[in-house]
N, C-alpha and C positions, 0 to 999 in steps of 0.2 A: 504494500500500500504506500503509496509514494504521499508525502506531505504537502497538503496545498500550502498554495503562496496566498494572502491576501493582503492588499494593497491597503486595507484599511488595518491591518494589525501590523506594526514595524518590526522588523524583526534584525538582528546583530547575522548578516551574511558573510561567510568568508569564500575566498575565491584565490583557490590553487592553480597559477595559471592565468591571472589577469588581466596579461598584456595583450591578449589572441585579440581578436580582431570583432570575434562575437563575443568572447567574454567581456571584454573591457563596455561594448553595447550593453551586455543586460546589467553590467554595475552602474552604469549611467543612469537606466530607465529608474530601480532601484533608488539610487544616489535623491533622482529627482520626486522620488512615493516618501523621501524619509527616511527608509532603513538607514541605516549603520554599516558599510562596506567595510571589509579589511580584506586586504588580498596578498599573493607574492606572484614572483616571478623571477626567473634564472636573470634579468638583466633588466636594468633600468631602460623606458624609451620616450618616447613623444608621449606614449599613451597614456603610460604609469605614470607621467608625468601631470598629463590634461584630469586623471581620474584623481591624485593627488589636489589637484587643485580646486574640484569640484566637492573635496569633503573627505576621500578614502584615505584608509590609511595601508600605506602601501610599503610593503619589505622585500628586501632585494634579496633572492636566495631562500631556500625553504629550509625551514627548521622547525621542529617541533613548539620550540618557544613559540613561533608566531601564532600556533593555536591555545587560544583564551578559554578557559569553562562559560564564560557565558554565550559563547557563539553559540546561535540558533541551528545556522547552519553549514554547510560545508558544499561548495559547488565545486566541480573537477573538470578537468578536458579529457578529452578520450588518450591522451597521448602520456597522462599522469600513473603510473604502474603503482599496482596496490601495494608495493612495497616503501611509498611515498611519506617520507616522513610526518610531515603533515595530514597527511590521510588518514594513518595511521594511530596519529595521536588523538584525531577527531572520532573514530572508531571507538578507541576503548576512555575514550569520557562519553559515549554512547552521543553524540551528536548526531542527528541525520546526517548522511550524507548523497548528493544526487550527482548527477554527468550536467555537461552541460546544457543536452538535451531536452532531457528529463526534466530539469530546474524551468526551461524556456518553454515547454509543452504546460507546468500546470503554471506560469505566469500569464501564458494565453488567454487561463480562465477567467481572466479578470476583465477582460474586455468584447464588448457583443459582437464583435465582428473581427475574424482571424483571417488573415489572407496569407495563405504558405503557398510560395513559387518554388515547386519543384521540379527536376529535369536534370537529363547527365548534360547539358548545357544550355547555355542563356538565363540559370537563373539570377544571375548579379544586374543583367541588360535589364532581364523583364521587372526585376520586381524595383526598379532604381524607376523605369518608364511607368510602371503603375502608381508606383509612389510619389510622382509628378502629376499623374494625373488626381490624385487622389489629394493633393495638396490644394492643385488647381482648383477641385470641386470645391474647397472649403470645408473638408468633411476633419481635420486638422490630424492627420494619422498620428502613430508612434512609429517609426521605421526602424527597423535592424536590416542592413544589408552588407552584406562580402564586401564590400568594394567603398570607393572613397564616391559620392555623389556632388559635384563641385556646387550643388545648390543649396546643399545643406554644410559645407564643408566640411563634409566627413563620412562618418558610414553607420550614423545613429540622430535618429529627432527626435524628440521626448513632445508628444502631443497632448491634449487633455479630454480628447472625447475616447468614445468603446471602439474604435479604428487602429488595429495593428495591423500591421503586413513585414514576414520576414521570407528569407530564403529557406528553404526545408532540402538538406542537403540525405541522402540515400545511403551514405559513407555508416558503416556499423548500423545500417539500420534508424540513424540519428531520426527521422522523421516521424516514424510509427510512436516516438515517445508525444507526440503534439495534437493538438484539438484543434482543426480547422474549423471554420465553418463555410469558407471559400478557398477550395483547393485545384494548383492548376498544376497539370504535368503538360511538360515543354515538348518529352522527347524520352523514349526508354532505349539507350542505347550500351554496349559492354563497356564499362568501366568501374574498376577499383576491385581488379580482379585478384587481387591478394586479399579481399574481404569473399566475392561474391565467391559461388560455385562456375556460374554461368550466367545466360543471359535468363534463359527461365528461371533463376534464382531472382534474377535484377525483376523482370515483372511483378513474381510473385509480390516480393517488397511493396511494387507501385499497387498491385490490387490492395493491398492492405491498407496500404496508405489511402486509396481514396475512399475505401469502407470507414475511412474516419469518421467521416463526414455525418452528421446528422441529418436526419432527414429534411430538415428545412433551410440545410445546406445549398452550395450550387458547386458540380465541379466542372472544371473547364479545361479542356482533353486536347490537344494536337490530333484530330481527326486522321491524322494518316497513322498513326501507328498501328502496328502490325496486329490483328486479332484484335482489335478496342472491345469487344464484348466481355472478352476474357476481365477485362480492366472493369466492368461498369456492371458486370451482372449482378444481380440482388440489391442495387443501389438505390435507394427510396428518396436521393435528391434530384434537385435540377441537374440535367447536364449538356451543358452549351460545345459544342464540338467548335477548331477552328482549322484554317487548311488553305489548299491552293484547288481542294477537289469538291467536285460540283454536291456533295451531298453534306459539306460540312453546314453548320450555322453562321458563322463568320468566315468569308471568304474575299480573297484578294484575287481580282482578275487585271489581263494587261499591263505587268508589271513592267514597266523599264528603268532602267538606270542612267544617270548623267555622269559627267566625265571624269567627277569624283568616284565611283561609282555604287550613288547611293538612290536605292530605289523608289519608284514611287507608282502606286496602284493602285484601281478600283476597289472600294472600300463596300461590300455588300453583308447587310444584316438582316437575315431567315426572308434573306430574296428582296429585299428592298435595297437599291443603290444610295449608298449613304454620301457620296461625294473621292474625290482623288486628295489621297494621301502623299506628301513627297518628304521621305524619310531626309534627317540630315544625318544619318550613322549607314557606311557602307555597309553592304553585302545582303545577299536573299537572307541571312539565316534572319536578319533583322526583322524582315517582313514577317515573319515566323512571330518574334518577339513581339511586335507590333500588335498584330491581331489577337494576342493572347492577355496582351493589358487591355484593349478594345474589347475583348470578349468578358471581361475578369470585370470592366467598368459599367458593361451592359447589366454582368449578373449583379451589380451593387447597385444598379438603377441610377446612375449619374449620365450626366450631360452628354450626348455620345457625339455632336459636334461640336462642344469645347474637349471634351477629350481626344476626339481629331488636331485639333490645334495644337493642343500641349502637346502629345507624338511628335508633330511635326517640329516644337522650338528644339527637341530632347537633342542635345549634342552627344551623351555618352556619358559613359563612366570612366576612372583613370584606368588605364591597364588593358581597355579593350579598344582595339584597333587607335590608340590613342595617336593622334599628333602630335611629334615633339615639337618639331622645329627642323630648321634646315640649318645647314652649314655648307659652305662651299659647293652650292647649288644641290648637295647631297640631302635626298628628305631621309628623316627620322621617324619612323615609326614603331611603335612597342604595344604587344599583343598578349594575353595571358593565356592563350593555347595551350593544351597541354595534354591533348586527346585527339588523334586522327581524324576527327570529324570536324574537331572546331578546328585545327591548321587548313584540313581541306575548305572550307567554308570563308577563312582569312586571306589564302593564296588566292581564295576565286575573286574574292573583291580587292585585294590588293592589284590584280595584272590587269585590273581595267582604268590604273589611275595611271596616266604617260606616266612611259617610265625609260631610262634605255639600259637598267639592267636590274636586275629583281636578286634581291642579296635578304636572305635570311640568317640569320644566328639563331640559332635554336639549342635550350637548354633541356634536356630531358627532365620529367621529371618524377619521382621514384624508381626505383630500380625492377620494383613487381611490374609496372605499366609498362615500361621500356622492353622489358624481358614478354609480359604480353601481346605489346602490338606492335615487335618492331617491324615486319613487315609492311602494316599499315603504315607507321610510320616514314617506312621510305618511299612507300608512294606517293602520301599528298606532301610530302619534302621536295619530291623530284618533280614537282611544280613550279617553282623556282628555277631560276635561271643558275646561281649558287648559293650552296649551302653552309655556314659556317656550323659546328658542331662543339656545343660547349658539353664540359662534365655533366655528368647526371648528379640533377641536385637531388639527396638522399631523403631531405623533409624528413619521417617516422621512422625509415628505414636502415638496416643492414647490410652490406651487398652479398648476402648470402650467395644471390642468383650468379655471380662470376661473371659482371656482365658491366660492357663501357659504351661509351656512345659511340668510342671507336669501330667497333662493331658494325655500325653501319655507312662507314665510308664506303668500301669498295659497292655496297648494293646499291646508292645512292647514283655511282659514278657509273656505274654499268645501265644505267636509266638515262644515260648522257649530261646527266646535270653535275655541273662542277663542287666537288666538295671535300671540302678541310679540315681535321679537329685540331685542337690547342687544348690541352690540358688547364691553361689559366686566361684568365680574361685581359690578363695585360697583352700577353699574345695576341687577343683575339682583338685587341684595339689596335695594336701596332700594325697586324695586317690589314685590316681594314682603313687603316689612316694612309697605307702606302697602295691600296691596290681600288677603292672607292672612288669617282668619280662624277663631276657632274652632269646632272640627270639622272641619275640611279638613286633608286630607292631601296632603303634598309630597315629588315626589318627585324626587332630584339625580340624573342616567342619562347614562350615558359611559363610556368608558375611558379618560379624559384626568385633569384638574387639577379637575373640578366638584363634585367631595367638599366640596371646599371652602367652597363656597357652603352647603351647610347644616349646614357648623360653622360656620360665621359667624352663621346667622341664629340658631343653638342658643346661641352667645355674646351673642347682643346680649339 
């Protein structure tokens, strides 16, 4: 029996693990109901800073000391091992303790209306593009989302009405700990295959997950995926399908792209033409993400041509298909890809922006996903004119698997696309600083530490 959170009783929360990016989000929302925050973290940052300054009390390194007997509770990341000394100590003084999950699924309960964007990709696009539009409504949300949103400057808004909306990630099952009551999946596709079995393992997960849903619920499906019945059988709520196919509910016809090459398309709801959309964030998968805030705003019953409009101002979030800047006529771009589908989906809208030579850096990332789909991966790689190949960033991982990114040089090159690894990023600036040119466009892709690399080259 897992502990409710309620917003009207305060309670002394601690948080192993503070600085993450969702956790640091719910000690905020917290921070701003009144509780009592104390948390730690292996290293001081921006964040244990910003949370510092908002009231928590924050310790650098875990130690037993830093759990108190009056702490209510104890919150953890999936990455914190029950041998954690903290954890630990919070156990045998019989504190509860929850995952991060778990913590966020009964903090849900506190508010009438839950909006979880789930999907093996676009959930950081969509749920940042619904939470624009959901701001625009004036409905005044609570947001948690993966990513930095430059409208809120950051990746949390503490709102005052029953309106949440966060990302609901699939990884360990994290979602099935949550109470929707507006639940959307993007896309059921293989990933985080050192968790799942398979891919029928990965549905199963999504059926569960949208059986969340209460009956007076709405969920709102990507019409094309594969067997949708399987996904929606015995479901007692609304369900808004959305697509590029003629039987979905929300559907996008006519699509083209401008020279950016960001799309724009017939906008039709349950067969009525609602007007032409023109996206300002590249690529089809957008249009995907598009019609599934459009569909997500319909089931909320808000303005659906002011929520056209906000679509259209959404520039993006940091880390997706991001604009850096240029340098010696060379553009920068930087991409959080990190799954064959989403580099396949980046390269297609990155070759339609002029270019005269297409330069990828790309960091792997885990050593399980890599050892998974490295085949896939040299394919939508060798879309690309060349590939730079950084270390595989490890994140949670061991390299049990025996496995480099060098691995996929020679498969990459026998595909005819030129391609290089460097063991370190200074390498992989130097080359780039002597063999880059202008007119060519580059592009840093990972979900690791490889931002980096083209703010360095933007600095020199």
């Amino acid at each position: 029996m897992k502990q409710d959170i309620d917003f009207n009783r305060k309670q002394k929360v601690h948080f192993i693990g503070i600085g993450g990016i969702s956790m640091s989000a719910i000690a905020q929302v917290l921070l701003s109901r009144g509780f009592e925050v104390t948390g730690s973290d292996a290293k001081a940052s921006d964040m244990t800073e910003q949370l510092k300054n908002l009231g928590a009390e924050i310790f650098i390194g875990q130690s037993a000391d830093n759990i108190s007997s009056d702490v209510d509770m104890v919150v953890y990341t999936a990455a914190i091992s029950q041998d954690n000394p903290e954890l630990k100590k919070a156990q045998a003084l019989g504190i509860p303790c929850m995952t991060r999950a778990e913590f966020l699924g009964q903090m849900m309960k506190n508010y009438s209306t839950a909006v979880c964007v789930s999907g093996t990709h676009g959930k950081t696009t969509t749920t940042s593009m619904l939470s624009e539009i959901m701001m625009d409504a004036g409905v005044d949300p609570t947001i948690m989302v993966g990513g930095i949103m430059p409208s809120i400057n950051g990746n949390t808004r503490i709102g005052a009405s029953g309106h949440f909306i966060t990302e609901a990630c699939e990884y360990t099952n994290s979602f099935l700990s949550f109470f929707p009551t507006v639940a959307v999946i993007l896309n059921i596709k293989e990933d985080h295959m050192d968790f799942f079995k398979d891919l029928d393992d990965i549905r199963h997960s999504f059926r569960e997950f949208a059986h969340l849903l209460p009956d007076d619920g709405v969920l709102v499906m990507n019409g094309e995926i594969e067997e949708p019945d399987y996904i929606t059988e015995g479901l007692g709520c609304r369900i808004i399908t959305f697509g590029l196919r003629e039987d979905c509910d929300v559907i996008a016809r006519n699509i083209t792209c401008n020279a950016a090459a960001c799309p724009e398309f017939d906008l039709y709801m349950d067969g009525t033409f609602m007007g032409r959309v023109q996206l300002r964030v590249p690529g089809e998968h957008n249009v995907y993400n598009a019609l599934a805030s459009l569909a997500s705003a319909q089931a909320m019953g808000l303005d659906i041509s002011k929520a056209m409009k906000c679509v259209e101002r959404f520039g993006g979030v940091d880390r997706r298909f991001q604009y850096k800047g240029q340098t010696g006529g060379i553009t920068v771009i930087d991409d959080y890809a990190h799954h064959p589908d989403e580099i396949e989906a980046t390269l297609k809208a990155a070759l339609n922006i002029p270019h005269r030579k297409l330069w990828v850096v790309f960091q792997p990332h885990t050593y399980s996903r890599t050892e998974a789909f490295m085949d896939d991966f040299v394919k939508q790689l060798s879309r690309a004119d060349a590939v730079i190949l950084a270390e595989i960033y490890p994140a949670r991982e061991q390299n049990i698997h025996g496995i480099s990114s060098r691995d996929m040089v020679e498969k990459i090159r026998q595909n005819g696309t030129e391609c290089y690894y460097f063991p370190t990023f200074d390498e992989i600036e130097n080359f780039l600083l002597e063999n880059c040119e202008s007119g060519d466009v580059f592009i840093t892709m990972g979900a690791g530490d490889v931002v980096l690399i083209g703010d360095y080259i933007l600095g020199k």
